[in-house]
Each structure stands twice: as structure tokens, then as C-alpha cells.
Biopython code that builds the backbone (N, CA, C, O; Angstrom):
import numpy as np
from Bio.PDB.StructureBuilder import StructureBuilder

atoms = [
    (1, "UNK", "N", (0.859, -1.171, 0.000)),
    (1, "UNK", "CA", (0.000, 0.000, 0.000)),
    (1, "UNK", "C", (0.908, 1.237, 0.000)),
    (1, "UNK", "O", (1.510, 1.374, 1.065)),
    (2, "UNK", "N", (1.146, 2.136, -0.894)),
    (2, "UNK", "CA", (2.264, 3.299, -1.203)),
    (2, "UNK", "C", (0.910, 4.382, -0.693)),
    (2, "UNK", "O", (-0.276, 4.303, -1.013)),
    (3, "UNK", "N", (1.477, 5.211, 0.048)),
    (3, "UNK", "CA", (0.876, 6.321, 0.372)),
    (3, "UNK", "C", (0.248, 6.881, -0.347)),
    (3, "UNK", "O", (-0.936, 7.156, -0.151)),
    (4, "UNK", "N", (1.217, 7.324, -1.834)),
    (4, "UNK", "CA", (0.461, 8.157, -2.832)),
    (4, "UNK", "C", (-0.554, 7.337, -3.978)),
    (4, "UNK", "O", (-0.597, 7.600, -5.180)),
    (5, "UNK", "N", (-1.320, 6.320, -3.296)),
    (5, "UNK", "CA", (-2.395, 5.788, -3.664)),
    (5, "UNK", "C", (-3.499, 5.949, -2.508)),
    (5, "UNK", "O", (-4.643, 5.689, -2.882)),
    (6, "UNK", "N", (-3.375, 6.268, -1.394)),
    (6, "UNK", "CA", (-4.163, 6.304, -0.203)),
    (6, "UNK", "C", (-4.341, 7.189, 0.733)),
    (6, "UNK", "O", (-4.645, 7.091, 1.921)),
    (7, "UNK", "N", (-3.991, 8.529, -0.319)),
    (7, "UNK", "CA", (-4.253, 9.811, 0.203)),
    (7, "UNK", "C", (-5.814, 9.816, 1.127)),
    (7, "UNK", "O", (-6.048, 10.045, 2.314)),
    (8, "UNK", "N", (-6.656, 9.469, 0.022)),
    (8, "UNK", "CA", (-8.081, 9.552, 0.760)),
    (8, "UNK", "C", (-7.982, 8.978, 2.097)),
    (8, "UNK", "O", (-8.707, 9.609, 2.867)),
    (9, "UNK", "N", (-7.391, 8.066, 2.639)),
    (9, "UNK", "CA", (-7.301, 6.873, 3.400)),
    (9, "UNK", "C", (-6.627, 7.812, 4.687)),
    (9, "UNK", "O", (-7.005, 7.973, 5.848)),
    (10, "UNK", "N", (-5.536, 8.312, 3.975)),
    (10, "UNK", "CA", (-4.248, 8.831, 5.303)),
    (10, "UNK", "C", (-5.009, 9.983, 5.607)),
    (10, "UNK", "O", (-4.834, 10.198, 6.807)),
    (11, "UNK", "N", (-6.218, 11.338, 4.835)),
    (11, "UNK", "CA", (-6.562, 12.133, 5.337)),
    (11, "UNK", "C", (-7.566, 11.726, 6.641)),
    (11, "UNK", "O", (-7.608, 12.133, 7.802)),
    (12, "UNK", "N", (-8.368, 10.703, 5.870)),
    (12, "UNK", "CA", (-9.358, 10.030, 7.008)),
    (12, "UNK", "C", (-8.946, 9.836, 8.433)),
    (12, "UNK", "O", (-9.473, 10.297, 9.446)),
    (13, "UNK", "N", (-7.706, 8.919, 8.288)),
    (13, "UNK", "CA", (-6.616, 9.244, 9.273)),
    (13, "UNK", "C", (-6.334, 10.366, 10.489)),
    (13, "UNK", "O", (-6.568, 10.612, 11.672)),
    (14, "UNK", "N", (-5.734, 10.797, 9.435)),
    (14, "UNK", "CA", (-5.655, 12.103, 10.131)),
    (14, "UNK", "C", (-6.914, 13.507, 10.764)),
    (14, "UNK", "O", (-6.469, 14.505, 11.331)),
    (15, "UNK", "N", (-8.067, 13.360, 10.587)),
    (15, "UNK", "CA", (-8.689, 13.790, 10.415)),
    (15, "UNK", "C", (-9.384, 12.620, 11.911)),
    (15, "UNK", "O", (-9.369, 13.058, 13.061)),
    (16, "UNK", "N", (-9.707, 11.770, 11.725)),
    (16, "UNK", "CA", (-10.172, 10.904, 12.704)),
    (16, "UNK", "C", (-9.190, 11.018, 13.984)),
    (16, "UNK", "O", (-9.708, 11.279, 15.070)),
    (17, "UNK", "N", (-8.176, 10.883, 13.921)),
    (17, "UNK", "CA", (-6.772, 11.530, 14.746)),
    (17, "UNK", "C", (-6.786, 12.947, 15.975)),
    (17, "UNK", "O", (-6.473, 13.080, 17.157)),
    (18, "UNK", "N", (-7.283, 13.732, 15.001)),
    (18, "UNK", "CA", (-7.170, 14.918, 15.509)),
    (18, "UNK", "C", (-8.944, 14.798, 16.306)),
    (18, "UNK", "O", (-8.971, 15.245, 17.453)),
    (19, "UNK", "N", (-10.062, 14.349, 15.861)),
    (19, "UNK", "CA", (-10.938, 14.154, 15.864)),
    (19, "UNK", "C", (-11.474, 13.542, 17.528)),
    (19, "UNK", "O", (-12.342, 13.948, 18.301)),
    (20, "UNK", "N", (-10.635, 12.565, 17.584)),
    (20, "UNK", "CA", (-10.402, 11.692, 18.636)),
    (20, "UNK", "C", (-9.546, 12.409, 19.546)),
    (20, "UNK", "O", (-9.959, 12.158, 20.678)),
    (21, "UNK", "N", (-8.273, 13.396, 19.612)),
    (21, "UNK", "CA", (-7.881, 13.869, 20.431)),
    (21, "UNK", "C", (-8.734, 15.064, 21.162)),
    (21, "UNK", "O", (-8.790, 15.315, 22.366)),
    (22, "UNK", "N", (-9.304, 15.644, 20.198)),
    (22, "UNK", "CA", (-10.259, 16.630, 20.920)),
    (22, "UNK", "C", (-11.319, 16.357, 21.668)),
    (22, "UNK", "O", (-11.704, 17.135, 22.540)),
    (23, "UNK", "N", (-12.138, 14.771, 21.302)),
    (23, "UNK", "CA", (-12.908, 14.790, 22.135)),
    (23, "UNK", "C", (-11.948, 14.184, 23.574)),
    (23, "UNK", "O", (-12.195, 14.509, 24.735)),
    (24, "UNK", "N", (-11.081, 13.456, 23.238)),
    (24, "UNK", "CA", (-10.274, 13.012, 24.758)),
    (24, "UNK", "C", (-10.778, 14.603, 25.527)),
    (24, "UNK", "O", (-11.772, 14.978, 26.148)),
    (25, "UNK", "N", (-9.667, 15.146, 25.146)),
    (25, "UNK", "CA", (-9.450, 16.729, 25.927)),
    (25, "UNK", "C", (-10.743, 16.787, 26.920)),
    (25, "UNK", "O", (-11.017, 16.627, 28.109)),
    (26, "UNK", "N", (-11.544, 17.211, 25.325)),
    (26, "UNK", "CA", (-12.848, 17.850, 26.327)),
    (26, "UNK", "C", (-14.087, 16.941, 26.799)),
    (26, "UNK", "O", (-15.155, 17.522, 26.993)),
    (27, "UNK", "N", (-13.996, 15.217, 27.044)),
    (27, "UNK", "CA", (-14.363, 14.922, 27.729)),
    (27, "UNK", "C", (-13.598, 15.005, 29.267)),
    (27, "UNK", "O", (-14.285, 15.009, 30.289)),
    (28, "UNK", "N", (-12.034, 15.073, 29.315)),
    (28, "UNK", "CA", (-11.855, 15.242, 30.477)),
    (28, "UNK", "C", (-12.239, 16.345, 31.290)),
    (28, "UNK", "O", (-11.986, 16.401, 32.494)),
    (29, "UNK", "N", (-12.975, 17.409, 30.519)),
    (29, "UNK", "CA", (-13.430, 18.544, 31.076)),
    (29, "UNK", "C", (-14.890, 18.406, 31.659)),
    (29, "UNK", "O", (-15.415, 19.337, 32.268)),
    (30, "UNK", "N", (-15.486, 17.260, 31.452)),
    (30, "UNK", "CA", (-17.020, 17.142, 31.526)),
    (30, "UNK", "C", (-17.284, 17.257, 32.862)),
    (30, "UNK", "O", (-16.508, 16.596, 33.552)),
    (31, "UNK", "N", (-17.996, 17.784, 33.377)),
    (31, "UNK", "CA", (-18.286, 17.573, 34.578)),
    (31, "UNK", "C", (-18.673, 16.284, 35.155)),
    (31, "UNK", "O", (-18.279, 16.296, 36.321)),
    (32, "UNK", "N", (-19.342, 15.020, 34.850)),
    (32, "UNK", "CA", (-19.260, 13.686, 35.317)),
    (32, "UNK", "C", (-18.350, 13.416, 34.405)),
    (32, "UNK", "O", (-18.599, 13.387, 33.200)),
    (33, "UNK", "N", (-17.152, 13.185, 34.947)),
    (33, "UNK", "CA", (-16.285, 12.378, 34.028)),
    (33, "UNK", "C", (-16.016, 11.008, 34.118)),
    (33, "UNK", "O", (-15.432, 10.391, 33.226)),
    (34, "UNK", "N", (-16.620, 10.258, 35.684)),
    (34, "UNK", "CA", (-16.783, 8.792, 35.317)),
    (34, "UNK", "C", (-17.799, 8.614, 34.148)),
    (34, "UNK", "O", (-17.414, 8.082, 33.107)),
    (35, "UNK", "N", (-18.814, 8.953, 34.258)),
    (35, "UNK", "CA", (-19.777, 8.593, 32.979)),
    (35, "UNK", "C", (-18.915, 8.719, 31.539)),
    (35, "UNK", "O", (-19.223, 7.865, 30.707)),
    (36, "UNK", "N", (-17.975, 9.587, 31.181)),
    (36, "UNK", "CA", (-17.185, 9.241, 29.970)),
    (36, "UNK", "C", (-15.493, 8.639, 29.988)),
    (36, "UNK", "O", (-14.547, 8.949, 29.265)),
    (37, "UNK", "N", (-15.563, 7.907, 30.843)),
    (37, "UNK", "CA", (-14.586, 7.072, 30.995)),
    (37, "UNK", "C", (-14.342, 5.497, 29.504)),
    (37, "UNK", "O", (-13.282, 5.129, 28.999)),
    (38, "UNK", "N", (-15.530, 5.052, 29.279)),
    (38, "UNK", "CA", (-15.079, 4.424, 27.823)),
    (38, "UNK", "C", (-14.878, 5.492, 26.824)),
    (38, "UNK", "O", (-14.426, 5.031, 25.776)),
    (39, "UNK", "N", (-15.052, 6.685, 26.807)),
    (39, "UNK", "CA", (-15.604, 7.114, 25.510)),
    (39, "UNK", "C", (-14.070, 7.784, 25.516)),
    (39, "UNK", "O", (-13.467, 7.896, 24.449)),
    (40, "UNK", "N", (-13.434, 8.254, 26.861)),
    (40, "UNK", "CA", (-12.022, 8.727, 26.977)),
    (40, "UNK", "C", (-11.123, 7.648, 26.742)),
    (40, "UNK", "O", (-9.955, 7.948, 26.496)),
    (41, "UNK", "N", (-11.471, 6.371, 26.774)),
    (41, "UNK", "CA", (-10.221, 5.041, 26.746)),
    (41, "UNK", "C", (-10.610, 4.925, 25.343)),
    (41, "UNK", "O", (-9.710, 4.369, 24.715)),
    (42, "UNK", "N", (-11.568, 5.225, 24.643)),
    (42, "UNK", "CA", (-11.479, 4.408, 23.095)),
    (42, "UNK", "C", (-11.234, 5.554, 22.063)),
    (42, "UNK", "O", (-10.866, 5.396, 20.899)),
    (43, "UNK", "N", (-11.548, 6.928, 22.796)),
    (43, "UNK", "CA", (-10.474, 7.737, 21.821)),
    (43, "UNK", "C", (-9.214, 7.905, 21.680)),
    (43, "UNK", "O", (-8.559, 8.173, 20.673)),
    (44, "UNK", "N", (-8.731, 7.635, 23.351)),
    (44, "UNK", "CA", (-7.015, 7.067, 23.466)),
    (44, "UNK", "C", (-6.086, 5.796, 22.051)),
    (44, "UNK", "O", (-5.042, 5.734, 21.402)),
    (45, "UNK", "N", (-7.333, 5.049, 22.259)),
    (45, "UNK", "CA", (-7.073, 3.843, 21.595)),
    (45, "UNK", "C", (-7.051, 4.484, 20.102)),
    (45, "UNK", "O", (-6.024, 4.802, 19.502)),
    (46, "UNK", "N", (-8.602, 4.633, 19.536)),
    (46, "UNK", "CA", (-8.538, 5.238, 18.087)),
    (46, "UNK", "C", (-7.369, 5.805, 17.695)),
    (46, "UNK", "O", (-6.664, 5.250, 16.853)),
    (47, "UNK", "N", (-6.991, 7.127, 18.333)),
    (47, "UNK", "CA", (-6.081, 8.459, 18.178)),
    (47, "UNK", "C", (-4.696, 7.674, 17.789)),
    (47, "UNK", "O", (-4.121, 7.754, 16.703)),
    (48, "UNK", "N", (-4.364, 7.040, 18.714)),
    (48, "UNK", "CA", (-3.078, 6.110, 18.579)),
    (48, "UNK", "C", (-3.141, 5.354, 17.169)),
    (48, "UNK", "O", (-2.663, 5.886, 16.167)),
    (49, "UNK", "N", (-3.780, 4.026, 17.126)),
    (49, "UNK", "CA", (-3.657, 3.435, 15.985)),
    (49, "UNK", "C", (-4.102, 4.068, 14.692)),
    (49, "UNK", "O", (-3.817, 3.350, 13.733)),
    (50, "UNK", "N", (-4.831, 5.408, 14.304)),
    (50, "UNK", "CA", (-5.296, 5.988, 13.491)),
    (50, "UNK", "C", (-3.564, 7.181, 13.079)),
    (50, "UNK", "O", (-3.136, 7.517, 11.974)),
    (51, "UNK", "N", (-3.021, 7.495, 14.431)),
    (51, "UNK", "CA", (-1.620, 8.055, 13.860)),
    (51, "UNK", "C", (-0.844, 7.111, 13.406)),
    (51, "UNK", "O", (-0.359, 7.362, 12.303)),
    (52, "UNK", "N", (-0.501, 5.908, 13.969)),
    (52, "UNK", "CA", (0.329, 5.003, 13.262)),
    (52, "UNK", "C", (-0.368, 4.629, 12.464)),
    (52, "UNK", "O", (-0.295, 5.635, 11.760)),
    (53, "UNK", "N", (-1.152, 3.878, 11.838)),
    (53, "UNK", "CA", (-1.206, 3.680, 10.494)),
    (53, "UNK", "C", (-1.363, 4.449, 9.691)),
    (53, "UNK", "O", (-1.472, 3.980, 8.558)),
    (54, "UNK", "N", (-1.453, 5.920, 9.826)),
    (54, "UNK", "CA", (-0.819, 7.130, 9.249)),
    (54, "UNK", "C", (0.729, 7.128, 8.614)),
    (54, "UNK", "O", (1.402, 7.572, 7.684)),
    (55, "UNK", "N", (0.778, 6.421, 9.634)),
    (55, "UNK", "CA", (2.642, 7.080, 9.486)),
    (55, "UNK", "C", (3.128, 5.484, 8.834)),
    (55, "UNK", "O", (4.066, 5.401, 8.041)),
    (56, "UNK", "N", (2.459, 4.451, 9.229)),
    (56, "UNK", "CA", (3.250, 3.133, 8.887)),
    (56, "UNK", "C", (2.882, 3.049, 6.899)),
    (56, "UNK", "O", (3.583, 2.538, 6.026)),
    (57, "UNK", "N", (1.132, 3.986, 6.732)),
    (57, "UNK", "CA", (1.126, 3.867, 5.446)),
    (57, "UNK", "C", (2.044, 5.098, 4.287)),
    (57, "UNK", "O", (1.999, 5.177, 3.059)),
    (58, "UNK", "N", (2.609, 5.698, 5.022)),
    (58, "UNK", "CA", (3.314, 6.762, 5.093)),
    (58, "UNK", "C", (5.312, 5.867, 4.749)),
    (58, "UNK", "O", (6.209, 6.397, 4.094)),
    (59, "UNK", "N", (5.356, 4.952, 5.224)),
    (59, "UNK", "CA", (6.617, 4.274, 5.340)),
    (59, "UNK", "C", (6.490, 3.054, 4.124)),
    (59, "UNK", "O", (7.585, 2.715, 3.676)),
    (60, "UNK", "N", (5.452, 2.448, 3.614)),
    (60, "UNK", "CA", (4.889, 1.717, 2.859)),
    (60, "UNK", "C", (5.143, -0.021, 3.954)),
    (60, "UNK", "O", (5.822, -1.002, 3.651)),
    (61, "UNK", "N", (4.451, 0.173, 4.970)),
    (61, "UNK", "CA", (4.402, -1.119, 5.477)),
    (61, "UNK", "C", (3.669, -2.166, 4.751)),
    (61, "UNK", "O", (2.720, -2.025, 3.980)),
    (62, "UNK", "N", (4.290, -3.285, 5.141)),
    (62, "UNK", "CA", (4.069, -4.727, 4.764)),
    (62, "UNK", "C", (2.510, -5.062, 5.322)),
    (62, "UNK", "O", (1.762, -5.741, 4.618)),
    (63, "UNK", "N", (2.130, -4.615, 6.448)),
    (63, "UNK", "CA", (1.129, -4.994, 7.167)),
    (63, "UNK", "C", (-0.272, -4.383, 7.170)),
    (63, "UNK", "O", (-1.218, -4.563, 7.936)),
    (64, "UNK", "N", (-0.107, -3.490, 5.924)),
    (64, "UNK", "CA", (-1.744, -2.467, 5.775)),
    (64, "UNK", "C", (-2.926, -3.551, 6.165)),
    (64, "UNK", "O", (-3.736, -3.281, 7.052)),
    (65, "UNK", "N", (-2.966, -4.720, 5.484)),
    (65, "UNK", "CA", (-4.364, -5.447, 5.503)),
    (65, "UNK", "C", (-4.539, -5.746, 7.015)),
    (65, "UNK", "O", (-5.651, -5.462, 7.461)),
    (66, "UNK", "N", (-3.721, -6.222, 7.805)),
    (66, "UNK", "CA", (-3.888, -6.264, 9.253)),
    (66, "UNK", "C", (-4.577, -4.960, 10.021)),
    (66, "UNK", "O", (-5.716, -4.801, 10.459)),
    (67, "UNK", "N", (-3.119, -3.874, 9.995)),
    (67, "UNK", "CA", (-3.794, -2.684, 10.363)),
    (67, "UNK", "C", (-4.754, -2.371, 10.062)),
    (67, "UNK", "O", (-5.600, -1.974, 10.864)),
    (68, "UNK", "N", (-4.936, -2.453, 8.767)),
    (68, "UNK", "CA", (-6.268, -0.763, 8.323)),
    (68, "UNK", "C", (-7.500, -2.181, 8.671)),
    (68, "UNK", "O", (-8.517, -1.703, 8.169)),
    (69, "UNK", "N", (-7.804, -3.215, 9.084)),
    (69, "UNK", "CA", (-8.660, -4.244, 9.821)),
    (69, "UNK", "C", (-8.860, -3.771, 11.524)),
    (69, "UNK", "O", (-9.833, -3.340, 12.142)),
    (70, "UNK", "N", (-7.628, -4.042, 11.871)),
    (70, "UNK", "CA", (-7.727, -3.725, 13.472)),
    (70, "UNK", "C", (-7.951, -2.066, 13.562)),
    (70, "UNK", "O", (-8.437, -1.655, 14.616)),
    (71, "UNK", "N", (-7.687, -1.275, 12.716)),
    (71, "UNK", "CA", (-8.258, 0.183, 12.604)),
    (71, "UNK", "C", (-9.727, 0.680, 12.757)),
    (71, "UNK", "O", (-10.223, 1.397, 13.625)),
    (72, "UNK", "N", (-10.239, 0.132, 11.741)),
    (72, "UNK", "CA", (-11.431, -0.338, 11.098)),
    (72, "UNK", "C", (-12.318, -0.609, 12.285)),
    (72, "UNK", "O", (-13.359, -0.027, 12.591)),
    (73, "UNK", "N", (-11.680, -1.648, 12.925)),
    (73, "UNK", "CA", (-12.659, -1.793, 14.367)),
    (73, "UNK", "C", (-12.573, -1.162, 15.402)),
    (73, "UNK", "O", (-13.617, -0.777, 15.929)),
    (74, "UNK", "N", (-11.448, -0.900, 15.934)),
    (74, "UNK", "CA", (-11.361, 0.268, 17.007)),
    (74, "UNK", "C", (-12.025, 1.545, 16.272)),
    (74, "UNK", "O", (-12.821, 1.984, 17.102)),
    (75, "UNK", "N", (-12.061, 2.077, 15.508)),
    (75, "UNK", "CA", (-12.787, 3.399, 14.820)),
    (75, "UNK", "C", (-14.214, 2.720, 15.101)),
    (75, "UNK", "O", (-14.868, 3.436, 15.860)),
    (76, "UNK", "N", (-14.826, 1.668, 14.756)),
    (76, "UNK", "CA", (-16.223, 1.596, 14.775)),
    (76, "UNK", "C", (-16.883, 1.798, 16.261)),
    (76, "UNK", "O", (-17.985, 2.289, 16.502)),
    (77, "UNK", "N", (-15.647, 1.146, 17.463)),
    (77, "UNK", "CA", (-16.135, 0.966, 18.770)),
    (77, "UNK", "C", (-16.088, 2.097, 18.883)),
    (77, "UNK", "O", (-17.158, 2.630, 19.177)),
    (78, "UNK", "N", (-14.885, 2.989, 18.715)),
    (78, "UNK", "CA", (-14.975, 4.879, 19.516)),
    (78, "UNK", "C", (-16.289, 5.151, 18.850)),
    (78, "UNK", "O", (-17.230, 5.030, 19.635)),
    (79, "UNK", "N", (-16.708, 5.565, 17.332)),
    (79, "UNK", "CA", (-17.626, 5.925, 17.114)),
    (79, "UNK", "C", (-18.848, 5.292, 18.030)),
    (79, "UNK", "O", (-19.686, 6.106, 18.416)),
    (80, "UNK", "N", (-18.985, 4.200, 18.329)),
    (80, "UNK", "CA", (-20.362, 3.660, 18.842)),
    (80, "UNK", "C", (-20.445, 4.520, 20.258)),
    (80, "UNK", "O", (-21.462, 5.001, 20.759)),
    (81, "UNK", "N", (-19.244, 4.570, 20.703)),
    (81, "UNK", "CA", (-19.652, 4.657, 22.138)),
    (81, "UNK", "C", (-19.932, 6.386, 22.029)),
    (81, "UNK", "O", (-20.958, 6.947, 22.412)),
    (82, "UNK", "N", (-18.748, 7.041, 21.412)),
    (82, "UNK", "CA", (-18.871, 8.692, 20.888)),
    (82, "UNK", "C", (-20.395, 8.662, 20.742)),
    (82, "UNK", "O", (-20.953, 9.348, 21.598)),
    (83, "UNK", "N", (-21.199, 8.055, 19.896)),
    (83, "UNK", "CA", (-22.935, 8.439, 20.005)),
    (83, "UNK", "C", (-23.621, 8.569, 20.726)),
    (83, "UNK", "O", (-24.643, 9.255, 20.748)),
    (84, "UNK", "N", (-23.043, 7.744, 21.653)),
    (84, "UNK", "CA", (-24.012, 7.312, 23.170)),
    (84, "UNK", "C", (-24.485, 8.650, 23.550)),
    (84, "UNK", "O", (-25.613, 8.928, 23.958)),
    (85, "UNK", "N", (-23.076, 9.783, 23.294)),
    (85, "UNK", "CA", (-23.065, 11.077, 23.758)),
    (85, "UNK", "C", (-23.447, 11.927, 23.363)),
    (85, "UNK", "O", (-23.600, 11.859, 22.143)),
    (86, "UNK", "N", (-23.856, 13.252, 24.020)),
    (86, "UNK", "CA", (-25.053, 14.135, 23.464)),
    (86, "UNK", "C", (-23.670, 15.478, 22.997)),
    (86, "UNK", "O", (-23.891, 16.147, 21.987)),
    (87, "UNK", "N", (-22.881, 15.637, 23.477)),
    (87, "UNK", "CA", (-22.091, 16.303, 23.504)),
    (87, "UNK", "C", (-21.355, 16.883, 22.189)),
    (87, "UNK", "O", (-20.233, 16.383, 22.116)),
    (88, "UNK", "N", (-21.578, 17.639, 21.285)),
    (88, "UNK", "CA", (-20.770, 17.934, 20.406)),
    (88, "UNK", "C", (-19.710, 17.300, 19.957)),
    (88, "UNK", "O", (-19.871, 16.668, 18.912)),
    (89, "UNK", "N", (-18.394, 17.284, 20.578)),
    (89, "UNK", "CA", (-17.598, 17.111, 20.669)),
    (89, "UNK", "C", (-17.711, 15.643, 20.166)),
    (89, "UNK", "O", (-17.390, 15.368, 19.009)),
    (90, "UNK", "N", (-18.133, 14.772, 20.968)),
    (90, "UNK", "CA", (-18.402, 13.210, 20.523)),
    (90, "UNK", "C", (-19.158, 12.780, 19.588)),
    (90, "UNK", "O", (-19.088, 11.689, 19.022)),
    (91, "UNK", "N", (-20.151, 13.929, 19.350)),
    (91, "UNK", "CA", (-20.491, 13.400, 18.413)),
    (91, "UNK", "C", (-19.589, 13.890, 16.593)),
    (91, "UNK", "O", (-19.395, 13.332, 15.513)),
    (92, "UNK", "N", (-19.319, 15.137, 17.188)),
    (92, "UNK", "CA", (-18.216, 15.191, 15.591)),
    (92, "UNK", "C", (-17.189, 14.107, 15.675)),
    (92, "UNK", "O", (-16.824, 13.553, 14.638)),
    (93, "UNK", "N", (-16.622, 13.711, 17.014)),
    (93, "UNK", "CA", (-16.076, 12.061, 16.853)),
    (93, "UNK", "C", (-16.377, 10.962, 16.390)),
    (93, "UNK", "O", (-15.619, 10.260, 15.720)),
    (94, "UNK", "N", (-17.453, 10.711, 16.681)),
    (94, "UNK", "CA", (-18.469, 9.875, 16.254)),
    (94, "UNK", "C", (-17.993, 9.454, 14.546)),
    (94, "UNK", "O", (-17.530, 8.424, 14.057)),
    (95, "UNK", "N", (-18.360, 10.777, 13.976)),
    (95, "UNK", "CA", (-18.301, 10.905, 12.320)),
    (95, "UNK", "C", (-17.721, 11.007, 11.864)),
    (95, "UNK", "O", (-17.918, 10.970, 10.650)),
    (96, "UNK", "N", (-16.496, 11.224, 12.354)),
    (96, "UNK", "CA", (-14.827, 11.076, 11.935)),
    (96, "UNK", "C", (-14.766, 9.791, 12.127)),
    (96, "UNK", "O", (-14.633, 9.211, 11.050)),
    (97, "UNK", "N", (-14.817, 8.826, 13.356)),
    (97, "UNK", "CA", (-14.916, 7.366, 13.525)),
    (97, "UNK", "C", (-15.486, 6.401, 12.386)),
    (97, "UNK", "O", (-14.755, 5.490, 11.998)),
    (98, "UNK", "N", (-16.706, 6.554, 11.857)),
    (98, "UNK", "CA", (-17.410, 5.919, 10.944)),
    (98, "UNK", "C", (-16.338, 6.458, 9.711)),
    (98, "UNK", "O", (-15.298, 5.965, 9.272)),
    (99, "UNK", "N", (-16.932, 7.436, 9.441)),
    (99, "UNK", "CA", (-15.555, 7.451, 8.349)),
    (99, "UNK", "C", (-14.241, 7.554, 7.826)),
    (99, "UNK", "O", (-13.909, 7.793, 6.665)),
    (100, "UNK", "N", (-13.493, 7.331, 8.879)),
    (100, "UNK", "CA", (-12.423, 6.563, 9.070)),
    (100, "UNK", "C", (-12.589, 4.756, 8.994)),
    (100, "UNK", "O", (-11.895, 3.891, 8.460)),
    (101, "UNK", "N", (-13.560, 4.720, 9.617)),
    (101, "UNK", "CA", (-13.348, 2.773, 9.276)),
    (101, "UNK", "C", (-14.042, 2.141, 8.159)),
    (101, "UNK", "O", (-14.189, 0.955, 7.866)),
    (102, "UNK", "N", (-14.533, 3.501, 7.464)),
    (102, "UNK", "CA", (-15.334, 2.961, 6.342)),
    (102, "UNK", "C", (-14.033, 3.297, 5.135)),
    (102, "UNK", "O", (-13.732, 2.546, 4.207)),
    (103, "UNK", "N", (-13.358, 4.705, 5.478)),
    (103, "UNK", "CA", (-12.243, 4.412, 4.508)),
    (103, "UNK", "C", (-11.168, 3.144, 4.689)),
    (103, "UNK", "O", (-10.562, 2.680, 3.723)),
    (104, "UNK", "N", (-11.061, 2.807, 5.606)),
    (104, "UNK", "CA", (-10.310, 1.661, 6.191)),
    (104, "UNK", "C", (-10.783, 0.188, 5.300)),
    (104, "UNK", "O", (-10.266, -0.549, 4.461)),
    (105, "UNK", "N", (-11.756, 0.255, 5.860)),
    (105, "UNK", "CA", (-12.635, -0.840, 5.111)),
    (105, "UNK", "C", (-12.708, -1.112, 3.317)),
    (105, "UNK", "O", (-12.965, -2.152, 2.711)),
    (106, "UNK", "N", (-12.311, 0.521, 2.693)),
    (106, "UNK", "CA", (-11.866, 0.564, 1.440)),
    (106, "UNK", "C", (-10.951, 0.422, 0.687)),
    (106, "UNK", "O", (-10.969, 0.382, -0.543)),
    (107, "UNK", "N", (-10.006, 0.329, 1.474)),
    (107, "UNK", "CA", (-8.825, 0.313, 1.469)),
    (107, "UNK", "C", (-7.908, -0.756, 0.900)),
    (107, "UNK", "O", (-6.686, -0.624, 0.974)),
]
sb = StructureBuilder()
sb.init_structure("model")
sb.init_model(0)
sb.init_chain("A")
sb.init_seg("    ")
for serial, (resi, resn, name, xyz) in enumerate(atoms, 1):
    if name == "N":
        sb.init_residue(resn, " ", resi, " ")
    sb.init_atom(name, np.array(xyz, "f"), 0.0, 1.0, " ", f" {name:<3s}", serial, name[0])
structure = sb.get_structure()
């Protein structure tokens, strides 16, 4: 998988990335913040594997079909749980999530 075939793919990426870090942030600001305790561990999770396989499709790794799979699903769980929430923030996560694992899924 060469990067400059999977532009669409690496923006999704990135875009889901940044997406997922903001809601981290400002769920830690929520006032019940046990109540968003999954929704803070699975944007941790997303944010992470959504930068590396950024950067690994960026290097032309051997392992895209694995990754952009295990991507694919961690993006679907943040998004699921991101809905649960009424909150802005999660929910523009939310839709970065879905489409991130749907570009994943295209991939």
C-alpha cells in the first residue's frame, strides 16, 4: 500500500486523529467524568492506531491489511460509544470514527 495511492485513506486518518484527540481533551473537562470514561479510553485507543497507520502507510508497510482491519474496528467501537453522547464534541467524533473505518474498510 504506497501512500500516494491512499491519500483519501491517510486524510481520514488524520482527520479521525485529531478528531479523537479533541474529544479526549474535552471529555476530560465534563463535569461527570466517570460517565465518559469508555468514551475517553477508546479515543485514546482510536487516536493512537489511526496516527500510526498514518505514518506506517506513510513508510509503505508490509502490514496495511492487518492494520487498516484492526483500525477499522477500534474506529467503529470509539464511534459507537462517541454516540451514546449528546455532547458535540463526541459526536463530531463519532463521524470522523465511521468514516475513518469505512475508509479503512476501502482500502
Amino acid at each position: 500500500m504506497g501512500h500516494e495511492q491512499h491519500q483519501e485513506l491517510i486524510r481520514a486518518l488524520h482527520e479521525c486523529m485529531t478528531a479523537c484527540n479533541h474529544c479526549y481533551d474535552a471529555c476530560l473537562q465534563e463535569e461527570d467524568i466517570k460517565m465518559m470514561t469508555n468514551c475517553i479510553r477508546l479515543d485514546r485507543e482510536c487516536a493512537d492506531i489511526c496516527s500510526y497507520l498514518e505514518q506506517a502507510i506513510c513508510r509503505g508497510t508490509p502490514f496495511s491489511a492487518a492494520l487498516t482491519s484492526v483500525c477499522a474496528e477500534i474506529c467503529e467501537a470509539c464511534g459507537n460509544e462517541c454516540k451514546k453522547h449528546a455532547h458535540d464534541h463526541c459526536q463530531r467524533c463519532a463521524d470522523a470514527c465511521f468514516a475513518c473505518a469505512d475508509a479503512c474498510k476501502s482500502a
